[in-house]
N, C-alpha and C positions, 0 to 999 in steps of 0.2 A: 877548293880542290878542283882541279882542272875537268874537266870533262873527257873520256875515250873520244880522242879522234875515228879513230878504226870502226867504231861502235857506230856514228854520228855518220859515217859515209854509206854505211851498210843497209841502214832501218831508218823509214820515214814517220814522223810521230804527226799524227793525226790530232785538228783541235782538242778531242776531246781524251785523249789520252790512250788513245791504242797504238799499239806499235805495230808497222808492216815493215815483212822483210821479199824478199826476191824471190824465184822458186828456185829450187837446183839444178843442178844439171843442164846449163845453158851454156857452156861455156864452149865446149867442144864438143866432138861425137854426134853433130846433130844432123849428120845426112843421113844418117837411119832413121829419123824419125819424121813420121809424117805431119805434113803442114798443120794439122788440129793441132797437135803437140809442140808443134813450134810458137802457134798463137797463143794457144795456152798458157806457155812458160813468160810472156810478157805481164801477164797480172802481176799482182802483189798481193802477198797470201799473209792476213792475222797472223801475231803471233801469239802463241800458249799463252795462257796465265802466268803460267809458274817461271817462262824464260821470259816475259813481259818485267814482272818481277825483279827480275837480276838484271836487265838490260836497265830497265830504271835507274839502279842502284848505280851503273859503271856511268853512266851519263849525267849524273846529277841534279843539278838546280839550273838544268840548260832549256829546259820547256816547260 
């Protein structure tokens, strides 16, 4: 079974098996917010368990 493209672009799979995704709201809208908040949003932030879980699932035997 193929692997989710969209999935695989979105969230980084770290050696040991956790998944990170982006934080939100980065996209537009950011001259309201102050420079902290703009550094801030360059992390990459754990994901749940529970949506760890089902991203696993869409992604496969790909890592």
């Amino acid at each position: 079974m193929k692997a989710n493209q969209a999935i695989l672009k979105r969230f980084k799979i770290t050696k040991n098996g956790k998944i990170l995704r982006r934080k939100t709201g980065q996209n537009h809208y950011r001259s309201k917010k102050t420079g902290e908040q703009k550094r801030k949003g360059r992390k990459w932030i754990l994901v749940s368990k529970w949506e760890t879980k089902a991203i696993k699932k869409m992604i496969g035997k790909v890592k």
